[in-house]
C-alpha positions as CSV (number, residue, x, y, z in Angstrom):
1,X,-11.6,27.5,32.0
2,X,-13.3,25.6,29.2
3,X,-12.4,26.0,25.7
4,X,-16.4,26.7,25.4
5,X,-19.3,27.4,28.1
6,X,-23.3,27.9,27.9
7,X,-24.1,31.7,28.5
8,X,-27.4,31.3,28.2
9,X,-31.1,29.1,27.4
10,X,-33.8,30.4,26.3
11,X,-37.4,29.2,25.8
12,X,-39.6,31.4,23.1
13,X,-42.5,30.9,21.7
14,X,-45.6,33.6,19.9
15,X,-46.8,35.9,22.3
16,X,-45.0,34.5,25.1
17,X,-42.2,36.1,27.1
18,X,-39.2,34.7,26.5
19,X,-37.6,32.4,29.8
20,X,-34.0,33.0,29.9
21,X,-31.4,31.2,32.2
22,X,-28.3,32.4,32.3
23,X,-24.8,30.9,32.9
24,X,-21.1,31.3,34.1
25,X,-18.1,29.5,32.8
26,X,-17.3,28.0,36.9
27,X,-20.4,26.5,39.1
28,X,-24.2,27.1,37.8
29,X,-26.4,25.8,40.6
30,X,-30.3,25.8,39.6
31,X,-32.3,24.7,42.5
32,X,-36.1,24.7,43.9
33,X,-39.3,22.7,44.5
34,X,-39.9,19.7,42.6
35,X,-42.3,20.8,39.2
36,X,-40.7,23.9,38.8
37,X,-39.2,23.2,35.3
38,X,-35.3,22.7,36.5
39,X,-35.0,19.5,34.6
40,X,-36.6,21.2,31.5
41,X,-33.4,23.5,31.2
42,X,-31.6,19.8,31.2
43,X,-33.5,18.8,28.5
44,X,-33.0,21.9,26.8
45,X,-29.5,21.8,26.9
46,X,-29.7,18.1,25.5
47,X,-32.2,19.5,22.2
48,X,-29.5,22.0,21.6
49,X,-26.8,19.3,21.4
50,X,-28.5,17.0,19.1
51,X,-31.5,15.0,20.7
52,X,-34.3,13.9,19.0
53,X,-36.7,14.2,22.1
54,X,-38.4,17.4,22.8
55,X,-38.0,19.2,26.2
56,X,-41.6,19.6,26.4
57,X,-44.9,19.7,24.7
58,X,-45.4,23.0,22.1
59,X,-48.9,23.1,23.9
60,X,-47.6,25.2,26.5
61,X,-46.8,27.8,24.3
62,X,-43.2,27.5,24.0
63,X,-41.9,26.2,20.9
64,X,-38.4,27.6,20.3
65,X,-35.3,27.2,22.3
66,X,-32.3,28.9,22.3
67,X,-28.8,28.8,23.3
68,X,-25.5,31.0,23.5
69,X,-22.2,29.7,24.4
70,X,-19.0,31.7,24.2
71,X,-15.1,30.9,24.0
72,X,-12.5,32.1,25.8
73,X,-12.2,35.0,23.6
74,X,-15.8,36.0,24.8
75,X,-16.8,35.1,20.8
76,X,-20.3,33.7,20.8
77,X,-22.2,31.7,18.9
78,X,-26.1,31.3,19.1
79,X,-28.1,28.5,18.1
80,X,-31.7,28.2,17.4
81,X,-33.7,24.9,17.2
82,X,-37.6,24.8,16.8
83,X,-39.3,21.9,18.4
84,X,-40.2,18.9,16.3
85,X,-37.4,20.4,14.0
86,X,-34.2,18.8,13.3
87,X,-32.6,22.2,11.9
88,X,-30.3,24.4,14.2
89,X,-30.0,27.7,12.9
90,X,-26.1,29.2,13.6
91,X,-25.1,32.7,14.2
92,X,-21.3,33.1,14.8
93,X,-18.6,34.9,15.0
94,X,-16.2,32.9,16.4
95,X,-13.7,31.8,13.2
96,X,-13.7,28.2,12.4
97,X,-17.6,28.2,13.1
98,X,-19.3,28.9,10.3
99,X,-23.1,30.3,10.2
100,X,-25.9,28.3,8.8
101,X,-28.4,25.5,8.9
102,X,-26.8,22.9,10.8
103,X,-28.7,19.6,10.1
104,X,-31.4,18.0,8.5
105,X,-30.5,17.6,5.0
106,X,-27.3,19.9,4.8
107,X,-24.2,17.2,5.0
108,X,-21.9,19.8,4.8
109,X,-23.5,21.5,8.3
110,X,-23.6,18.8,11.0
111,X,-24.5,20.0,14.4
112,X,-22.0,17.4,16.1
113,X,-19.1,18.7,13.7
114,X,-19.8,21.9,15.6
115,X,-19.6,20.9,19.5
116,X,-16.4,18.7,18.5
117,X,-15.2,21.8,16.7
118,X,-15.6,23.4,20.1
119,X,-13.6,21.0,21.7
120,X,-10.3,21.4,19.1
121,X,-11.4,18.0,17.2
122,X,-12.0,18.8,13.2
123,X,-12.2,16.0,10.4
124,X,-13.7,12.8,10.9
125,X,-12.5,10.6,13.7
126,X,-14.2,6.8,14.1
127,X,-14.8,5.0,17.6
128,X,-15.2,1.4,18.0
129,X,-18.5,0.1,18.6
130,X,-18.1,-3.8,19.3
131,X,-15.8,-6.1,20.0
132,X,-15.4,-6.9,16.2
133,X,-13.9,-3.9,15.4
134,X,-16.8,-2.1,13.4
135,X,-16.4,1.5,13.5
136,X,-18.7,4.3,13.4
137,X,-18.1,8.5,13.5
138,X,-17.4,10.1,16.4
139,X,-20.2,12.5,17.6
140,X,-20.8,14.6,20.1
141,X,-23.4,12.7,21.5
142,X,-20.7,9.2,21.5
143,X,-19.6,10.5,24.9
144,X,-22.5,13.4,26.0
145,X,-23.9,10.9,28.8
146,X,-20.7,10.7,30.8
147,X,-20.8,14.8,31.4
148,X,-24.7,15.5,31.1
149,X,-26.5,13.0,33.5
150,X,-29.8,13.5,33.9
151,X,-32.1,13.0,36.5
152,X,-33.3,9.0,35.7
153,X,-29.4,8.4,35.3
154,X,-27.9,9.7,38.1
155,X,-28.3,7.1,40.1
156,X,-27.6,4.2,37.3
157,X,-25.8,0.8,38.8
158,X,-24.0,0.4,35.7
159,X,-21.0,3.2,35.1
160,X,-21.6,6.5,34.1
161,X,-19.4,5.0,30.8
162,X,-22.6,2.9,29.6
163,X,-25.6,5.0,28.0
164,X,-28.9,3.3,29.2
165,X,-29.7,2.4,25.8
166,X,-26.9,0.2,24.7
167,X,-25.8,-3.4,25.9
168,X,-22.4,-2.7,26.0
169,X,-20.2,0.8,26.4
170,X,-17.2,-0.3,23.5
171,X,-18.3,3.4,21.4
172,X,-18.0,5.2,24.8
173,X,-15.1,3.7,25.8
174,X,-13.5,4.5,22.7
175,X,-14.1,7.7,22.5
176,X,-12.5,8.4,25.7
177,X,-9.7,6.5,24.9
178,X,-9.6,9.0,22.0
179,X,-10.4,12.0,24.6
180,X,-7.6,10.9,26.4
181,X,-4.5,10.3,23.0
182,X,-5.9,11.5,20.5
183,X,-5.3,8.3,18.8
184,X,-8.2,7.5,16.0
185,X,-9.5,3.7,15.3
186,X,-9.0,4.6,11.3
187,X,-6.2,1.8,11.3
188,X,-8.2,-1.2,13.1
189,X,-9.6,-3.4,10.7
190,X,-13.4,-4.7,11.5
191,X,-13.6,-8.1,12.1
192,X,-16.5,-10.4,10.9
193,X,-19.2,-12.5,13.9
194,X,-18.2,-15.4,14.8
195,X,-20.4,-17.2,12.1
196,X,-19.1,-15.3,9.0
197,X,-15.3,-15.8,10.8
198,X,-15.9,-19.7,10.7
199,X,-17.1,-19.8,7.5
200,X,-14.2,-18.1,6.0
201,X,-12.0,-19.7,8.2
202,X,-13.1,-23.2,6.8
203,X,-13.0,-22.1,3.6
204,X,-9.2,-20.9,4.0
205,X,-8.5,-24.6,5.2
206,X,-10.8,-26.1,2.3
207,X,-8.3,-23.9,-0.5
208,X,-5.4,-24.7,1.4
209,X,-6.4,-28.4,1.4
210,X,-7.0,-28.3,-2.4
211,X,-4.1,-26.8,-2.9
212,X,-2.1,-29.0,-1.0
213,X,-4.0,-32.1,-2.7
214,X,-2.6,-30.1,-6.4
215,X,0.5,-29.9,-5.1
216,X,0.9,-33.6,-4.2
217,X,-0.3,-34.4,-7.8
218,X,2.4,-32.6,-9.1
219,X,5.0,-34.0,-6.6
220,X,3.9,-37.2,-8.0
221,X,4.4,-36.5,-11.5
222,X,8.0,-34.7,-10.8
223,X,9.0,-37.9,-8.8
224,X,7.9,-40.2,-11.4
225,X,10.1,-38.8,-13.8
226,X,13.0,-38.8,-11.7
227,X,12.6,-42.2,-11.0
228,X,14.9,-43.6,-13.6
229,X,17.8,-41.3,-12.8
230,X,17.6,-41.3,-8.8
231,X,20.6,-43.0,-8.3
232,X,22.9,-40.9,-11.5
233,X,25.0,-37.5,-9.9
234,X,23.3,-34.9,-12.4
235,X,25.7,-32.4,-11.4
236,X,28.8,-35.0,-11.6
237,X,26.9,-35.7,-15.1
238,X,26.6,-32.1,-16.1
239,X,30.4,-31.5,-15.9
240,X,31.6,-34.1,-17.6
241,X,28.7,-33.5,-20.5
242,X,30.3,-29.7,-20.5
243,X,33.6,-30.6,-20.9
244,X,32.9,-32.8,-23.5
245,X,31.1,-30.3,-25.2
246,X,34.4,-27.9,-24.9
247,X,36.6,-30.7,-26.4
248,X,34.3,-31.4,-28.9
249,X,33.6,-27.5,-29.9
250,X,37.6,-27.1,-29.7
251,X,37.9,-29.8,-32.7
252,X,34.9,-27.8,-34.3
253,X,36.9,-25.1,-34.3
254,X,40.4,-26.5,-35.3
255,X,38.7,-28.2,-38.1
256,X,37.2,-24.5,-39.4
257,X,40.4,-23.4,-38.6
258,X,41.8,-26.0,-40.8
259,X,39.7,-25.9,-43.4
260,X,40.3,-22.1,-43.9
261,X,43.7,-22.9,-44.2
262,X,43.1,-25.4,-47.2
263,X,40.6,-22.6,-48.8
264,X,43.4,-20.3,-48.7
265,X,46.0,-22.7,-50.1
266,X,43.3,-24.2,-52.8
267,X,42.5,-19.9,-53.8
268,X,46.3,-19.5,-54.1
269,X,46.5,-22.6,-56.6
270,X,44.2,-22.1,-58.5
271,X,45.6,-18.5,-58.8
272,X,48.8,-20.3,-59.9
273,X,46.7,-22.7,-62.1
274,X,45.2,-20.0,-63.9
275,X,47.9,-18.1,-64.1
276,X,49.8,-21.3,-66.0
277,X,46.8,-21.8,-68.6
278,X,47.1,-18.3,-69.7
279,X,50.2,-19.0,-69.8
280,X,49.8,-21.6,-72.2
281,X,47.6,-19.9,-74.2
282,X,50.2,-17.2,-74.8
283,X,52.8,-19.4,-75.8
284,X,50.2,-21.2,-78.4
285,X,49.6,-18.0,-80.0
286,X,53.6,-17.1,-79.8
287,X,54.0,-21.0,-81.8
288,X,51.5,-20.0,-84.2
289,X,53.5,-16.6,-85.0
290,X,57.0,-18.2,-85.0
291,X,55.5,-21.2,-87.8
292,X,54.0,-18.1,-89.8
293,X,57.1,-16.0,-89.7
294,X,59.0,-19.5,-90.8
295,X,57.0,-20.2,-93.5
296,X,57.2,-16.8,-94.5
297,X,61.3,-16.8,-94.5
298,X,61.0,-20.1,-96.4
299,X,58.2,-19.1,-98.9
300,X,61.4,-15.9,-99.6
301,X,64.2,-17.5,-100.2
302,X,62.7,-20.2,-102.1
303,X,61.3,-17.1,-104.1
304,X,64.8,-15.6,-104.1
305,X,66.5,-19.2,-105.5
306,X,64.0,-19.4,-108.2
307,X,64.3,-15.4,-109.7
308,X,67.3,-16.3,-111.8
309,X,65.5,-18.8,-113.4
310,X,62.7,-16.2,-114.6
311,X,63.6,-13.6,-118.3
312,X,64.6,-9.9,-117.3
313,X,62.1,-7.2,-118.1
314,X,63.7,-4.9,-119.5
315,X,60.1,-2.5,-120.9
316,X,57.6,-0.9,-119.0
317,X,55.1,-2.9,-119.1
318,X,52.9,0.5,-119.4
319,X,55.0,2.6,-121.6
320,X,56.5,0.0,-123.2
321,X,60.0,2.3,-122.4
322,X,63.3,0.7,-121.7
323,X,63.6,0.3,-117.9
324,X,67.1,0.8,-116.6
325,X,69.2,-1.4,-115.6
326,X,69.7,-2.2,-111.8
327,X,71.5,-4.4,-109.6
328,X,68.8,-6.6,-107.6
329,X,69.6,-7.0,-103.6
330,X,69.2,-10.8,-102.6
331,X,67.4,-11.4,-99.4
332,X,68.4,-15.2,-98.9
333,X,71.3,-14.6,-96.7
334,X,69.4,-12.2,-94.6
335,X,66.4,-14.5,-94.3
336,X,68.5,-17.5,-93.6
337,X,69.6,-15.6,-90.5
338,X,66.2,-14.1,-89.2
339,X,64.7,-18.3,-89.8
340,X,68.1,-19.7,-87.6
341,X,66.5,-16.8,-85.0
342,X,63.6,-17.9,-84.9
343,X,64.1,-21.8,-85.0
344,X,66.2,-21.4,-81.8
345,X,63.0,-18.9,-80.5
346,X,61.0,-21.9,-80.9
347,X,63.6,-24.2,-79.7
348,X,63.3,-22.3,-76.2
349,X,59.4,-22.1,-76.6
350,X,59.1,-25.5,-76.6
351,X,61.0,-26.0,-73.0
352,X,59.2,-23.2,-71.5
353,X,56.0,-25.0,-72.8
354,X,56.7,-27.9,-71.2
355,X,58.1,-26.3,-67.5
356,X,54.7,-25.0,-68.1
357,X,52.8,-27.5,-68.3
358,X,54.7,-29.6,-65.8
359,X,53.5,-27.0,-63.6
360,X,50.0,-27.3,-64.3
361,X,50.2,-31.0,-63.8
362,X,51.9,-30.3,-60.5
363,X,49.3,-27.6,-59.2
364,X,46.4,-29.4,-60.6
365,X,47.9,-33.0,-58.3
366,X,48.3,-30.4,-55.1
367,X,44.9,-28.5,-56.0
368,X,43.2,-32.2,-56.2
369,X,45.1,-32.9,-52.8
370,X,44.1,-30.0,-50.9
371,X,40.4,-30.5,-52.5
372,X,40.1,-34.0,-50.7
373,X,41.4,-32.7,-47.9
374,X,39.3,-30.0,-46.9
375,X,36.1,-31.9,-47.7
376,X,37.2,-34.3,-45.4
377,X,37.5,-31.7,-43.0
378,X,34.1,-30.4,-43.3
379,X,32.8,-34.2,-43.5
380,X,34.5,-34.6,-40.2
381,X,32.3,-31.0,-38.4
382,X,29.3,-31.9,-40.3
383,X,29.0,-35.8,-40.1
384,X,30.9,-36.0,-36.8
385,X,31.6,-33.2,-34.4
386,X,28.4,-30.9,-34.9
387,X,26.1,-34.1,-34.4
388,X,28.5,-34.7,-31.2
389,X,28.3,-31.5,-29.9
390,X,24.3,-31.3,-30.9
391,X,24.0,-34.5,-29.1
392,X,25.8,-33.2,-26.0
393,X,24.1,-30.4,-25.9
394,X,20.7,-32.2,-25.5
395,X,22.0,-34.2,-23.4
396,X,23.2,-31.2,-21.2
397,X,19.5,-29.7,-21.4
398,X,18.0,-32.6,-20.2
399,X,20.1,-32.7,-17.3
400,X,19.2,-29.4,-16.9
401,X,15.3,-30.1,-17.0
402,X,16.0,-32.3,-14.1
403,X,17.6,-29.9,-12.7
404,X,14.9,-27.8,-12.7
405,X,12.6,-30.7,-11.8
406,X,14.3,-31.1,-9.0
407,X,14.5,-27.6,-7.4
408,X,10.5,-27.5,-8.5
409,X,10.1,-30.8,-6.0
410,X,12.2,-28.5,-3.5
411,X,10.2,-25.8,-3.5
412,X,6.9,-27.8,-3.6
413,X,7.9,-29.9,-0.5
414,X,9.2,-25.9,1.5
415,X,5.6,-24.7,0.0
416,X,3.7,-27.7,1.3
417,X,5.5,-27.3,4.7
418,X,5.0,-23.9,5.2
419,X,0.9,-24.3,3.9
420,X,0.9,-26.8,6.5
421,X,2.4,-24.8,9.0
422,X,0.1,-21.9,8.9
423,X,-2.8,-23.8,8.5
424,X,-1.9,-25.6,12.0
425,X,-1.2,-22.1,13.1
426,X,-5.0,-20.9,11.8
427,X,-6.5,-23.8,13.4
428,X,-5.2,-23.5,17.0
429,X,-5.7,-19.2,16.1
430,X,-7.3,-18.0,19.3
431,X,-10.2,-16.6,18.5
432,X,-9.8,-13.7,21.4
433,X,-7.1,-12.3,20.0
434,X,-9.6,-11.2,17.4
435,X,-12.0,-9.2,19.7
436,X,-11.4,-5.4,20.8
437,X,-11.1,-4.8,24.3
438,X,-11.0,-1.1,25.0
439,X,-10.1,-0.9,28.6
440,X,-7.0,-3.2,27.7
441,X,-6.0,0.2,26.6
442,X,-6.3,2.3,29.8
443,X,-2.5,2.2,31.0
444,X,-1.6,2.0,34.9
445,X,-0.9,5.7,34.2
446,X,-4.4,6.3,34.1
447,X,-5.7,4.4,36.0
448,X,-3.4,5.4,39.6
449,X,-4.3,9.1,38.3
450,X,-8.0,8.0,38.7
451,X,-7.5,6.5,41.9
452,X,-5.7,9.3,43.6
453,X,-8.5,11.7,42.1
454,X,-11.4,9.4,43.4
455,X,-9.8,9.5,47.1
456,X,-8.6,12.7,47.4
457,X,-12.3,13.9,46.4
458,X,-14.3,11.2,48.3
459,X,-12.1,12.8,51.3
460,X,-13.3,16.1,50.7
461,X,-16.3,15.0,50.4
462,X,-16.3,13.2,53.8
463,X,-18.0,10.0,52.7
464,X,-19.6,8.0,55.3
465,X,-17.1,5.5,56.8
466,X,-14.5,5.9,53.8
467,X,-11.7,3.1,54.5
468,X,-10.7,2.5,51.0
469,X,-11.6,3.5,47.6
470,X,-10.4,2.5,44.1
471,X,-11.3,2.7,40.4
472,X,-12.2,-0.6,39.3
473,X,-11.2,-1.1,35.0
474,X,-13.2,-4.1,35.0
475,X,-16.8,-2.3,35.6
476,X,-15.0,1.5,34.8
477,X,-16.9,2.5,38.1
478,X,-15.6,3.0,42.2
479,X,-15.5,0.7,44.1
480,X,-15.7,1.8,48.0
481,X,-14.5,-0.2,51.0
482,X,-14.6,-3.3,48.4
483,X,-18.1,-2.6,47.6
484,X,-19.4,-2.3,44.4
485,X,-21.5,0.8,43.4
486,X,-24.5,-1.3,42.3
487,X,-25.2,-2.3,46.1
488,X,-25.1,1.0,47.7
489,X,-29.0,2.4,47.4
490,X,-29.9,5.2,45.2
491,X,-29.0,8.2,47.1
492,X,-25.6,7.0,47.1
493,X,-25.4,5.5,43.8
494,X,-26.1,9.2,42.5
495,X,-23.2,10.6,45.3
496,X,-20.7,8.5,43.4
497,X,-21.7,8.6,40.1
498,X,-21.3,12.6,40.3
499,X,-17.8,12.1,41.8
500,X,-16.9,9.6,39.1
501,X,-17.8,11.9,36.2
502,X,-16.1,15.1,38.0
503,X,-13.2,13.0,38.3
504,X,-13.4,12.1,34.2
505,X,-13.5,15.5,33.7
506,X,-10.9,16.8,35.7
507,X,-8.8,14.1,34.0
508,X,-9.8,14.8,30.6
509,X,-8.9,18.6,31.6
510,X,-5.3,17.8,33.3
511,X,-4.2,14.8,30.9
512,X,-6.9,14.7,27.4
513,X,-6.4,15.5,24.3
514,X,-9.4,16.8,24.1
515,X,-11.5,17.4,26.6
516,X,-15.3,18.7,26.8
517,X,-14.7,20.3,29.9
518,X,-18.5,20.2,30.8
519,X,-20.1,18.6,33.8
520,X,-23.9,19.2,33.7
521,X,-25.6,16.8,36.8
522,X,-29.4,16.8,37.6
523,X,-30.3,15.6,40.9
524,X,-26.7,14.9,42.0
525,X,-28.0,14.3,45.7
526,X,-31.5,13.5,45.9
527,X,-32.7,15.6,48.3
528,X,-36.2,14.8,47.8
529,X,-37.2,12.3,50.5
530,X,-39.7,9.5,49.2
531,X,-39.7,6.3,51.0
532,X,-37.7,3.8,50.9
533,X,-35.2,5.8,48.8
534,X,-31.6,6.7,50.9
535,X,-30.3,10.2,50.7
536,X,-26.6,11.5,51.0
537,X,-25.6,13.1,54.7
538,X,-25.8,16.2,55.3
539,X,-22.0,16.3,55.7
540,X,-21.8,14.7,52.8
541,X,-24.1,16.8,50.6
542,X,-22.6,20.1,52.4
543,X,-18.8,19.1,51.7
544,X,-19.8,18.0,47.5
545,X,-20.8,21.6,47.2
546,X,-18.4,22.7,49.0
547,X,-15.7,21.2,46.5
548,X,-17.4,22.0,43.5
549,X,-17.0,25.5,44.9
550,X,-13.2,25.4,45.6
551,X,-13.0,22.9,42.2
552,X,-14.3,25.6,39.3
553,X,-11.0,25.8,36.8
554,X,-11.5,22.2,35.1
555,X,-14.6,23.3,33.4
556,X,-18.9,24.3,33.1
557,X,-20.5,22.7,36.1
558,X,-24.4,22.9,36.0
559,X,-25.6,21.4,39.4
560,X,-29.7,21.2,39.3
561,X,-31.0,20.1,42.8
562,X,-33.9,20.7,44.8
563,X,-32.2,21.5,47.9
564,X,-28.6,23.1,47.9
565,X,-26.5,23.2,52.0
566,X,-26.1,26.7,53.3
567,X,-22.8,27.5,52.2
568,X,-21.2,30.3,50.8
569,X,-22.0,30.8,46.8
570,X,-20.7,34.1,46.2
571,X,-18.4,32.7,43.4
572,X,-21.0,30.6,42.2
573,X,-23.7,31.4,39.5
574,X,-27.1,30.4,41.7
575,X,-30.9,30.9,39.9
576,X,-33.5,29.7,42.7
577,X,-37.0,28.7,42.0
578,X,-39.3,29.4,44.6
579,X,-42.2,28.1,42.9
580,X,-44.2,31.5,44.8
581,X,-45.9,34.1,42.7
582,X,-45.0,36.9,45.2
583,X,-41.6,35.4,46.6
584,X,-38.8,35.7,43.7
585,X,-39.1,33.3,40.4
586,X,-41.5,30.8,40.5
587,X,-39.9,28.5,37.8
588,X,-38.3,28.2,34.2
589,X,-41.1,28.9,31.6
590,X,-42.6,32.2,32.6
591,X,-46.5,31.7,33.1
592,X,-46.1,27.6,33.6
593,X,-47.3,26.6,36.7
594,X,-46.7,23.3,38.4
């Protein structure tokens, strides 16, 4: 059963009585006299599906058609579309179809969104149109030839696959390469015509040229300063510039070592030193107070040795009373002693004075000593070693320049060589590697189910003189007893093009994806004779009915022919046109004649 089918057609129009054709889901077989309107319910079926060509001329009256399909579920969905008129109008009540104006200038309502929708595909899927790659949406109307062949296509020499207005069938194609997986052409990248391709492609070769030509000027400038020192070991050179520099930055740092050393001595020192001349200046001031206390011991005895020599006063000198008499205490003897202290304080004074300023003398030689010393030691880091190890360490950064120059020329040769290598390799680029071939795609999966389907059904159908059949990839058509489909005459032509798109369909409904699950066929065996033209057998004609009978679970067939065999159709849906006013329905539009 297919996921949709067409219930019904109908053709309206002011004051005229509407001309209904309805449908099963299985077999529909519409059949009568040539100029009965048959192919008009064809073309019907195409407006409501998106053509821009109108089934017939609004001056018979009719000017609206119609259409219902239904789901499995029985939901339905009408659609409305006036003639001249790109606008479908929706009514639905099946869930993911919404109701609207499908069309026109409404880009959120697009009639082929809702066929696809039908068929389980939502979103935006692309197809490949050419060989370059261009893309362009999937419609519905991408694939609608292959399953809705009307009556001036039925009998096409080229496959059912190719529409009669395109060159080449690459969108077709890919869309039923997309029936069939699933797969979308998102991921393909378009490729430019041949022109535009050469064009860039020289231009890729003229950059790659210049830059080459940059990077040999470069090469030459590197090499040119590694000309002088091509023959030196920079890396032999390096190490023994490094080691040097360790030595000399060891001495650096013996010499600081040293020299802190010498400032610690020279602090202590002159510590010492300082602590000498204050010293000294103690023992000055301790002179001075012995030679006053010595002249004062002298200035009191010599006071004392001269007293006798002065009168007694014996009167007040205020009172003028008689003093009494007293015994006066001499001070010599006791004077004497403190001076013979006080000559041997000195005495000592004077040796410590001098163990003093020995001292000095002897810290002020060392002082000098350690002095010279360390400014040698910093004349030896500044004026020696830190030049040296300044020197080195140039020395050791120019090495390391060429160094660098030299890994640069290294990585300009592997750059050059690789440029080169890939534009040899976009030269000799073969150019059909670059062109999209769809039936490339079409695995021997597919293609032994198509031959099995083709032979089992040309059996059934007891083609004339069947020996061999196959599905040919190379023109996507059959090929009977090793003859091609474009030399068999037009009655056959149409016999196997209806096999060939049953057997799509029946694929498409086993194995797709997605599948439309639609076959509508006008004409399928030309029945009407006109000269010249060859028609199908009668066995032939009876048995393709026959299997479309016993064939009805892969989808909607809608057979419209003028004759039909005498079989059986009680399981088929049949609407005859008897083009007789008194004799059953005499065609499609109600009060159209001929």
């Amino acid at each position: 059963m297919a996921n949709f089918y067409i219930k019904k057609i109908v053709a309206s129009g002011k004051g005229k009585t509407d001309s209904v054709i309805e449908f099963e889901a299985g077999l529909n077989i519409i059949c009568g006299p040539s100029n009965t309107g048959k192919s008009y319910i064809i073309e019907c079926i195409d407006f409501m599906f998106g053509s821009g060509t109108k089934p017939f001329s609004e001056t018979i009256g009719y000017d609206t058609i119609s259409m219902v399909v239904a789901n499995e579920k029985d939901q339905k969905i009408r659609l409305e579309r006036q003639l001249g008129r790109n606008i479908v109008r929706v009514s639905s009540n099946v869930p993911n179809i919404e109701s609207g104006d499908y069309g026109g200038r409404n880009k959120e309502l697009k009639l082929s969104d809702l066929w696809l929708s039908l068929i389980a595909i939502q979103g935006e899927h692309k197809v490949i149109t050419n060989e370059r790659f261009e893309a362009k949406a999937l419609t519905w109307r991408t694939f609608l030839h292959t399953f809705l062949i009307k009556e001036d296509n039925v009998f096409q020499k080229p496959s059912i696959i190719k529409h009669a207005g395109f060159s080449v069938p690459t969108a077709p194609l890919s869309a039923f390469l997309f029936f069939l997986r699933g797969a979308d052409f998102n991921e393909f990248i378009p490729q430019e015509k041949p022109e535009i391709r050469k064009a860039k492609k020289r231009a890729v070769k003229d950059y790659i040229n210049k830059e080459l030509s940059s990077l040999s000027e470069r090469y030459r400038e590197l090499s040119d300063t590694l000309h002088s020192i091509e023959d030196v070991d920079v890396n032999h050179e390096m190490q023994l510039i490094i080691n040097q520099i360790e030595n000399t930055e060891m001495r650096i740092a013996q010499a600081s070592q040293r020299s802190r050393q010498l400032l610690e001595q020279i602090y202590s020192i002159s510590a010492k030193l300082e602590e000498c001349v204050f010293l000294s200046d103690r023992y000055k001031s301790l002179r001075s107070q012995y030679n006053s206390d010595i002249k004062r011991l002298t200035f009191i005895v010599e006071g004392e040795m001269h007293a006798g020599e002065l009168p007694e006063n014996k009167k007040c000198p205020f009172c003028d009373s008689n003093l009494p008499e007293h015994e006066h205490e001499s001070y010599i003897e006791a004077s004497r002693e403190e001076l013979k202290r006080i000559v041997s304080q000195l005495r000592d004074l004077n040796e410590v004075e001098k163990q003093v300023a020995a001292e000095s003398e002897t810290l002020e030689l060392h002082l000098l000593q350690l002095r010279e010393e360390n400014s040698g030691v910093l004349a030896l880091i500044d004026n020696e070693l830190a030049p040296q190890a300044t020197t080195l360490r140039k020395a050791l950064e120019d090495y390391r320049t060429v160094l660098k120059i030299q890994n640069e020329i290294d990585v300009l040769q592997k750059f050059a060589s690789n440029m080169n290598t890939d534009l040899a390799e976009y030269e000799k680029e073969d150019e059909s590697d670059l062109k999209y071939k769809p039936k490339e795609h079409f695995g021997s999966e597919f293609l032994e189910r198509i031959n099995n389907y083709l032979v089992e059904m040309l059996k059934a159908c007891n083609y004339e003189y069947l020996l061999s059949a196959r599905f040919s990839l190379d023109s996507f058509d059959i090929v009977v007893n090793g003859c091609k489909k474009e030399n068999e005459g037009k009655g056959f032509r149409a016999f196997l093009n209806t096999i060939l798109a049953f057997t799509f369909m029946k694929h498409l409904s086993l194995h797709g994806k997605y599948a439309p699950k639609m076959l509508i066929v006008d004409s399928p065996i030309l029945s009407l004779k006109e000269r010249g033209t060859e028609k199908a057998t009668d066995s032939m004609k009876a048995s393709l009915f026959r299997y479309l009978l016993q064939n009805q679970n892969y989808g909607q067939i809608i057979i419209v022919e003028n004759d039909i065999p005498e079989l059986d159709y009680g399981s088929a849906n049949v609407v005859r046109f008897t083009m007789d006013e008194e004799d059953g329905r005499y065609g499609f539009l109600d009060g159209v004649r001929n």
